[in-house]
matplotlib code that plots the C-alpha trace (Angstrom):
import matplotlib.pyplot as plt

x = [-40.6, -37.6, -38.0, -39.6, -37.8, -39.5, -38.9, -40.1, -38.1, -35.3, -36.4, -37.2, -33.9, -31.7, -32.9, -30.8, -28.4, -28.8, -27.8, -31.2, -31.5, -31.5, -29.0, -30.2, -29.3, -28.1, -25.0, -26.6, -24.7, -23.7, -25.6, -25.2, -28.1, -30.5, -33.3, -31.2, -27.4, -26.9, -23.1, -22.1, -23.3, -23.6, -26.3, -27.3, -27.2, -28.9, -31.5, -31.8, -32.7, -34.9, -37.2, -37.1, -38.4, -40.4, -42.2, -42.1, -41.8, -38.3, -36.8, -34.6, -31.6, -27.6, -26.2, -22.4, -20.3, -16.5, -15.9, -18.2, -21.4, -21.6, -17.8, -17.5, -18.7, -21.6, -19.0, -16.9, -19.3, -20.4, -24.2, -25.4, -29.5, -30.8, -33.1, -31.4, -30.7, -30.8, -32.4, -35.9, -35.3, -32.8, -35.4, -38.4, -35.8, -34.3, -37.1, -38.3, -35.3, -35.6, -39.2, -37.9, -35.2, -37.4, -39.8, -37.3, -37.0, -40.7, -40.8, -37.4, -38.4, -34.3, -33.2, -31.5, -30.7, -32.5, -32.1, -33.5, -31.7, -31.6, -28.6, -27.7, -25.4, -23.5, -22.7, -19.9, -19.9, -22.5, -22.7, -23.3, -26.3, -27.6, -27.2, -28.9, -31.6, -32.7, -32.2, -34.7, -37.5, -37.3, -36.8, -39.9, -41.5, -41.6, -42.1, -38.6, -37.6, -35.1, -35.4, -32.7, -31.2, -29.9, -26.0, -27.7, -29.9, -26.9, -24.6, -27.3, -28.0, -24.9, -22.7, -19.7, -19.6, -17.5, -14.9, -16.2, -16.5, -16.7, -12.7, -12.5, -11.3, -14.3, -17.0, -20.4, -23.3, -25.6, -27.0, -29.8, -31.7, -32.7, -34.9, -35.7, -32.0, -31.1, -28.1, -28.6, -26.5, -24.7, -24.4, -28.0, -29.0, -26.7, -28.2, -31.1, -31.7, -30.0, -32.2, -35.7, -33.2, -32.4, -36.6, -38.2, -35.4, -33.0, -29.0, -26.2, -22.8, -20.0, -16.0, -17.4, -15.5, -16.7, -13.8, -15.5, -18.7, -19.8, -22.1, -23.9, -23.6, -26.7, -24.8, -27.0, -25.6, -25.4, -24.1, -20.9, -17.4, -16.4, -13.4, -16.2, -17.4, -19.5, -23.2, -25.5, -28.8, -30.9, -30.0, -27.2, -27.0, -23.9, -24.1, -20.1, -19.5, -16.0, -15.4, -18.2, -15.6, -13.7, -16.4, -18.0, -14.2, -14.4, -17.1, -15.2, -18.1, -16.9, -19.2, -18.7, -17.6, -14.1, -13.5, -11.9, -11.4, -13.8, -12.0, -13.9, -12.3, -13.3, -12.5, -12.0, -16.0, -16.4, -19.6, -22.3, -21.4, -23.5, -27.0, -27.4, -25.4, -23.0, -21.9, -19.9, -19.9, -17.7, -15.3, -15.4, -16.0, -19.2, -19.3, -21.8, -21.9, -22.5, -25.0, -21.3, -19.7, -17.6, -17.1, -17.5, -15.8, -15.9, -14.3, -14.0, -12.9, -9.2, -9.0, -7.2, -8.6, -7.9, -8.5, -7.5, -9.0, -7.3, -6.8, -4.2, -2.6, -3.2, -7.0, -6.8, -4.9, -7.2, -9.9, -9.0, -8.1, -11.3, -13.0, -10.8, -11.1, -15.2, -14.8, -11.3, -11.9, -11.6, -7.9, -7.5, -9.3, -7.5, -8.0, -9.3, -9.8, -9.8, -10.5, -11.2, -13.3, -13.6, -16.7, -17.6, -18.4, -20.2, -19.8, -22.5, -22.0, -25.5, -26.2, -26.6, -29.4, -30.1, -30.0, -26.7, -25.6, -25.3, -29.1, -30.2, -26.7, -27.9, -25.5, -26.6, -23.8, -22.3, -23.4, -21.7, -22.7, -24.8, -25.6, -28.2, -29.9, -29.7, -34.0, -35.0, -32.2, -33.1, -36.8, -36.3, -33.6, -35.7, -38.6, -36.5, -34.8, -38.5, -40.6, -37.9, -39.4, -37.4, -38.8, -40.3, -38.0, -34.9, -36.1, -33.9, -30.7, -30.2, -27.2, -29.3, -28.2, -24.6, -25.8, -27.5, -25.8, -28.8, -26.8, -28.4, -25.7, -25.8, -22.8, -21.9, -22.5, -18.9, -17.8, -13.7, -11.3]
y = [-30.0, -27.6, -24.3, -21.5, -18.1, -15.3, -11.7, -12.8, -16.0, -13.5, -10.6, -14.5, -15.7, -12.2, -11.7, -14.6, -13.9, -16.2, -18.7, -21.0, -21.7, -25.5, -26.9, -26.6, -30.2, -33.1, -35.0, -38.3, -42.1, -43.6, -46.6, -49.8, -50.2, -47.5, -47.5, -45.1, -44.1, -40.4, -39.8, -36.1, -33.5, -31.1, -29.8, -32.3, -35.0, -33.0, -31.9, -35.6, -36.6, -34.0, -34.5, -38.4, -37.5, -34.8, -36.4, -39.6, -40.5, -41.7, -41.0, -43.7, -41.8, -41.4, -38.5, -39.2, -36.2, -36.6, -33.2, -31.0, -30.1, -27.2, -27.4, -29.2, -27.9, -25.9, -23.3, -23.5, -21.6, -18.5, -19.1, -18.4, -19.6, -19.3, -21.3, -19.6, -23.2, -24.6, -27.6, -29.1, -31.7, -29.3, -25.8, -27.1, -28.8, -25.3, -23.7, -25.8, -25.2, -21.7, -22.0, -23.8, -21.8, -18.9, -20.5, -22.3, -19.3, -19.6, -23.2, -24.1, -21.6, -20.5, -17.0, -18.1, -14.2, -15.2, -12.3, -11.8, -9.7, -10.8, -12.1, -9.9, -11.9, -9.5, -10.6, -10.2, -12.2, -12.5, -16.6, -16.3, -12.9, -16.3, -18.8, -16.4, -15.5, -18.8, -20.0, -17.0, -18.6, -22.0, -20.4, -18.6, -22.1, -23.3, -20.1, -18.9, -15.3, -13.9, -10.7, -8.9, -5.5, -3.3, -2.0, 1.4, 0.1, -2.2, 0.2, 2.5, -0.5, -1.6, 1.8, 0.5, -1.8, 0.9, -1.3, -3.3, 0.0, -0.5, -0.7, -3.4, -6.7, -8.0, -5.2, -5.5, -6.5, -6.6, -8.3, -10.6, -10.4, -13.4, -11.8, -14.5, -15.1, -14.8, -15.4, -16.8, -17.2, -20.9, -22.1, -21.0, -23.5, -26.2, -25.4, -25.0, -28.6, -30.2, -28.4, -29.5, -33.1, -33.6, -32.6, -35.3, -38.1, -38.6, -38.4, -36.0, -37.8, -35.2, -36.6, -40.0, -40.7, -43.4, -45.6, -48.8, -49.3, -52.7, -55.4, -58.3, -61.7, -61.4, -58.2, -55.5, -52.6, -53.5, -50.7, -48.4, -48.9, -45.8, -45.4, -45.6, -49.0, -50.9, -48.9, -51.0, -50.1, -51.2, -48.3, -46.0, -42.5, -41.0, -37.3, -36.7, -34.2, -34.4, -38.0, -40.3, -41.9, -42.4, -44.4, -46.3, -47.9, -49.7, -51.6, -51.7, -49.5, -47.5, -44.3, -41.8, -38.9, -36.9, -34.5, -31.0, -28.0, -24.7, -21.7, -18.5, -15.3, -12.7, -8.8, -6.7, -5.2, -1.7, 0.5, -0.8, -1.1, -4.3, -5.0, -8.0, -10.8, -10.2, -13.3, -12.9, -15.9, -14.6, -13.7, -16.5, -14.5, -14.3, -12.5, -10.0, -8.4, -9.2, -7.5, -7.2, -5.1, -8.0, -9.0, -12.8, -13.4, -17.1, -18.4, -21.7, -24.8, -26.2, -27.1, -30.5, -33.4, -32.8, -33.3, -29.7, -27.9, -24.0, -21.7, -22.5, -19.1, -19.2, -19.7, -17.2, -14.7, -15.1, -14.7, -11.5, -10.1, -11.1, -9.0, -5.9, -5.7, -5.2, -3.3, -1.9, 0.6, -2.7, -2.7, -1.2, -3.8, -6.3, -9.9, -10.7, -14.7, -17.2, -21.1, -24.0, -26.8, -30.0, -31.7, -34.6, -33.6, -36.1, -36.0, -34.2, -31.6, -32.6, -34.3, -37.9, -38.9, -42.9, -46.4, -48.0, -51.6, -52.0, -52.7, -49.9, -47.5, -44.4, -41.5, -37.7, -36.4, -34.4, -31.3, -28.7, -25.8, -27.7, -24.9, -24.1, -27.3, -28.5, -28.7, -29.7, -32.1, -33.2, -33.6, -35.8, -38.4, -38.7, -39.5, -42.2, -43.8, -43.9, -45.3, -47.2, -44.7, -41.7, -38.1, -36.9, -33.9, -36.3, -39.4, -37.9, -37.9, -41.4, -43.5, -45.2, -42.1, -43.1, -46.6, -45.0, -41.5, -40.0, -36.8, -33.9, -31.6, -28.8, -25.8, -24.0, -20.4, -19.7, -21.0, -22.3, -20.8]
z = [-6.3, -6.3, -4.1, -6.3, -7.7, -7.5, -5.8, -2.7, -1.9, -3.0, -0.2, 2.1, 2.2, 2.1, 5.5, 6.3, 4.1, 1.2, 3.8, 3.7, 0.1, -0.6, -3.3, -6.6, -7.4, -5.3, -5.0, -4.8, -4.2, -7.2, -7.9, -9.6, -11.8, -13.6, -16.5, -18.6, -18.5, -20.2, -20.9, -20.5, -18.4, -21.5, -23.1, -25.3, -22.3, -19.9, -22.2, -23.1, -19.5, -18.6, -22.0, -20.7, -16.9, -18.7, -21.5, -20.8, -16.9, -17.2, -13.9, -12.9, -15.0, -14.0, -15.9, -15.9, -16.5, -16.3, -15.1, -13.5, -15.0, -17.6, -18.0, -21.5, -24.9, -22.9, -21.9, -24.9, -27.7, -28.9, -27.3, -30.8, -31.3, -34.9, -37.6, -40.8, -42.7, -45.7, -46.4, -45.5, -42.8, -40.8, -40.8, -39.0, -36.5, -35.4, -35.7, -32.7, -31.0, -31.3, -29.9, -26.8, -25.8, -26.0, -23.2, -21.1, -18.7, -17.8, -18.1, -15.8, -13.6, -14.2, -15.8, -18.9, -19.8, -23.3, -25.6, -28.8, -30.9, -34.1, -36.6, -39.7, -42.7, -44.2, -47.8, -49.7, -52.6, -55.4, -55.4, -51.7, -52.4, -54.7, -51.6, -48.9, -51.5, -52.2, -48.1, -47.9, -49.9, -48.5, -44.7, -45.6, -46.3, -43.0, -40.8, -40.1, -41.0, -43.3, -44.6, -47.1, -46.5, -48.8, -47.7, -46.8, -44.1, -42.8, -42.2, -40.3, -38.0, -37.1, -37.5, -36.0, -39.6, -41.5, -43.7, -46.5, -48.9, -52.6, -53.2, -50.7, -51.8, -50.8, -50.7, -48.6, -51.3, -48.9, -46.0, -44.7, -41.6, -39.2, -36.5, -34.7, -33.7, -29.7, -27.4, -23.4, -21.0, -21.7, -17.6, -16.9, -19.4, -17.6, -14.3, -15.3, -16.5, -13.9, -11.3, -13.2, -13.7, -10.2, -8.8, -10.7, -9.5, -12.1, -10.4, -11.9, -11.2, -11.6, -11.8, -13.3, -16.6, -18.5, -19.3, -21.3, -22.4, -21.8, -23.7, -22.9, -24.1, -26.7, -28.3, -26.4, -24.2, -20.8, -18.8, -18.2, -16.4, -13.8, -12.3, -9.5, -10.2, -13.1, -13.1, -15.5, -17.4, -21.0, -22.3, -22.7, -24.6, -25.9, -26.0, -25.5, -28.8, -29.9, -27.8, -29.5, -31.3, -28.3, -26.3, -29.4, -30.4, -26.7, -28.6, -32.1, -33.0, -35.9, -36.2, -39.4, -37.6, -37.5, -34.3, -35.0, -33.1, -32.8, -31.3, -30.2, -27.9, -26.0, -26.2, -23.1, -22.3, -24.0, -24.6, -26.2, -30.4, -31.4, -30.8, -33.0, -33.9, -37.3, -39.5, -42.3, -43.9, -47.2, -44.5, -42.3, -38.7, -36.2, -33.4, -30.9, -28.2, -24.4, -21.4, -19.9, -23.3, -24.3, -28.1, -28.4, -31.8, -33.4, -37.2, -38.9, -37.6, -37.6, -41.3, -40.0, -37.5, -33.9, -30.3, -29.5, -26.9, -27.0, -30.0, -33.4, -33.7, -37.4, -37.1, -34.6, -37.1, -39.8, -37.8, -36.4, -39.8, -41.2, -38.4, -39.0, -42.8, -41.6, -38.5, -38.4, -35.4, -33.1, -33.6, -30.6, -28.6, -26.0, -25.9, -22.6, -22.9, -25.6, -25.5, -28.2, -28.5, -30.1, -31.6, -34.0, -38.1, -39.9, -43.8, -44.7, -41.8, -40.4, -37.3, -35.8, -33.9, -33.7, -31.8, -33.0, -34.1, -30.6, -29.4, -26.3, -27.4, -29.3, -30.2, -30.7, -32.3, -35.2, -34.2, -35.8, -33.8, -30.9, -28.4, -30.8, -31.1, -27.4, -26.7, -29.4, -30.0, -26.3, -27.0, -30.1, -28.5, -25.1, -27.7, -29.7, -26.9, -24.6, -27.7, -29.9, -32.7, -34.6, -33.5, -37.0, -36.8, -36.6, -38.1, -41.5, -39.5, -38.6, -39.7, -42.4, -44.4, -44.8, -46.1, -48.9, -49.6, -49.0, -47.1, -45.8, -47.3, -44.8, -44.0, -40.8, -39.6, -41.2, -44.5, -44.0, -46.5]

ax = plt.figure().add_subplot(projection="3d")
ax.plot(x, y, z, "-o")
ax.set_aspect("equal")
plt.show()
C-alpha cells in the first residue's frame, strides 16, 4: 500500500525535513516477459493500467514511456474537462469522465487541484446560436448541463469580455453555459496514476522507446523491441497520441488516422480576471485562467498534417487576434511560454478504441482533445483488453466504423477557419 497523505504525515515527516518520505513510484528492472505491455506514460496509458490492476486484477503490467512520465501530450494541453458534445455515443462517455475526474482526488489519495468552474460559449454567429441550442436539448438528454445566457448576463460574469459590441464584425449573440466544466492540475494526474500503478505491482519504465513491435508466427502480437532489450507479453496497448501511426507501420498496420499539431501559450500571471473557462467557437480561441494568474490560451489545430511539436507563428497570430477582438484590454499582456503538440484525427474527429487486425494489439487513439477523456477512456480500454469485450460507452468507436461509414461526426472545442 503506498504511504498515506494527510496533515499529519505532512507535520510526521517535516520534522525530518521531508527527508523520510518513500518514492512515490519505483524504478523497477526491466523485465523480459509481462501479461500486458502499455505504450506511453501519458494519460491515456497510465489510466489504462491502473483501470487493469484496478478493475480487473491485472498487475503483471510494463508501462513503457520513452521519455519521462508526464512529459508527452499530458503536459502539452489546456487541462480543459467538459461533457458539452454533440452526438449520442460521445455525451454519456464524457459525462463519465467528468464524474471520475471529479473523485480522483479522494480516490488516488493525490491532490489533483480539481476545480470546477464552469465553461461559458460565447456565440457569435446565428448558425452556431442553432448548433449550441440543439447540443443543449440532447446534452439535456443524458444529464449534462447547458444553460443559455443572454449577452447581458455574459458580460456581468466575465466583465473583462468587453469587445464583441454590436458594430463588431462578429458581434456576441449570446452565450451558453456548461457548469459542470473543471480544470486540474495535468502532472498530478500523471503522478497520481503511477503512484496507485506502481502499489498494486504493475512497473513504469521511463527512457524505453519502443522501436518495433513484434508478431508471432500465428499473426498475434508478441511483445515490444527496447533499445533495452526484447520485453514480450499477449497483449500490447497503444496509447502513443500523435505516434500510433508510427508504431502500427512496423507491422504494415495501416490505421485511419492523420497526426497534426495543437499549440496553446501562456500569459505572464496577473490579478484574477477569469473565473470560468471562455470558448469562442465562432472565433476559434479557448482559454482560462490559473490558481497562479496565468492566461492559458489555446486555437485550432495546424490546418496541414504534421509532426510538430512548438507553435506555427500564423496559428499563433490568428489566435491572438481572435482573443483581442473579445477581450482587447489583454494587449498589454506578455507571453511567458508557449509549446505545441501533436495528436492522431480520425475522419470523423471521434475517437479509436479497439483490438486491431493484429490479435492482443489494441489502439486508443484519435483523441482530439484527450486530457478530457483520460478516466474514462482508461476505464473502457482496461475493460476491453481484460474481457475481449467493447465497454458499452466505447463499443461505438471501434474501427468497424470506417468499414461501414457509420462515423460519429463529432467537432472540437474550436471550430478551424
Amino acid at each position: 500500500m503506498p504511504q498515506r497523505y494527510s496533515l499529519v504525515s505532512l507535520l510526521r515527516h517535516g520534522l525530518n525535513r521531508h527527508t523520510t518520505w518513500a518514492p512515490a513510484w519505483r524504478s523497477p528492472q526491466l523485465k523480459d516477459r509481462y501479461d500486458v505491455i502499455v505504450i506511453g506514460a501519458g494519460g491515456h496509458g497510465l489510466a489504462t493500467a491502473y483501470y487493469l490492476a484496478k478493475e480487473h486484477g491485472v498487475t503483471n503490467i510494463a508501462v513503457l514511456e520513452r521519455g519521462w512520465l508526464g512529459g508527452g501530450n499530458i503536459a502539452r494541453n489546456t487541462i480543459t474537462i467538459r461533457s458539452n458534445y454533440m452526438r449520442d455515443a460521445s455525451i454519456p462517455f464524457y459525462v463519465k469522465s467528468v464524474a471520475l475526474y471529479e473523485a480522483m482526488t479522494r480516490e488516488l489519495d493525490f491532490n489533483t487541484m480539481h476545480s470546477k468552474r464552469g465553461m461559458i460559449d460565447v456565440i457569435q454567429t446565428w448558425g452556431m446560436m442553432r448548433d449550441r441550442r440543439r447540443r443543449q436539448h440532447i446534452m439535456d438528454i443524458h444529464g449534462a448541463t447547458y444553460e443559455q445566457l443572454s449577452v447581458a448576463e455574459l458580460r456581468h460574469r466575465v466583465p473583462a469580455l468587453t469587445g464583441g459590441g454590436p458594430e463588431a464584425r462578429l458581434p456576441v449573440l449570446g452565450a451558453f453555459v456548461h457548469t459542470d466544466a473543471a480544470v486540474n492540475r495535468h502532472d498530478a494526474v500523471a503522478w497520481a496514476y503511477a503512484r496507485a500503478i506502481d502499489a498494486m505491482g504493475g512497473a513504469i519504465h521511463q527512457q524505453t522507446p519502443v522501436t518495433q513491435l513484434l508478431r508471432g508466427r500465428d499473426g498475434r502480437i508478441e511483445g515490444v523491441e527496447t533499445p533495452r532489450g526484447t520485453v514480450r507479453a499477449p497483449k500490447v496497448v497503444i496509447a502513443v497520441s500523435g505516434h500510433t501511426t508510427s508504431l502500427t507501420e512496423t507491422l504494415g498496420l495501416k490505421l485511419p488516422l492523420r497526426s497534426m499539431n495543437l499549440t496553446a501559450f501562456v500569459s505572464e500571471p496577473v490579478r484574477p480576471l477569469i473565473d470560468v473557462i471562455i470558448n469562442c467557437p465562432d472565433a476559434g480561441v479557448y482559454l482560462s485562467q490559473t490558481d497562479k494568474g496565468e492566461l492559458v490560451i489555446g486555437g485550432p489545430p495546424d490546418p496541414g498534417q504534421s509532426y510538430r511539436r512548438d507553435i506555427k507563428q500564423g496559428v499563433f497570430e490568428e489566435t491572438v487576434a481572435s482573443m483581442l477582438s473579445l477581450f482587447p484590454a489583454f494587449k498589454r499582456l506578455k507571453l511567458l511560454r508557449q509549446w505545441g503538440g501533436h495528436l492522431d484525427i480520425a475522419p470523423d474527429a471521434s475517437p479509436i478504441q479497439d483490438e486491431t487486425e493484429v490479435p492482443g494489439l489494441f489502439v486508443t487513439a484519435g483523441w482530439w482533445g484527450g486530457y478530457k477523456a483520460i478516466p474514462a477512456g482508461g476505464l473502457t480500454l482496461a475493460h476491453l483488453v481484460a474481457t475481449g469485450r467493447p465497454h458499452p460507452l466505447m463499443e461505438p468507436f471501434s474501427l468497424r466504423r470506417f468499414r461501414h461509414l457509420d462515423y460519429q461526426m463529432e467537432t472540437g472545442t474550436t471550430t478551424a477557419r
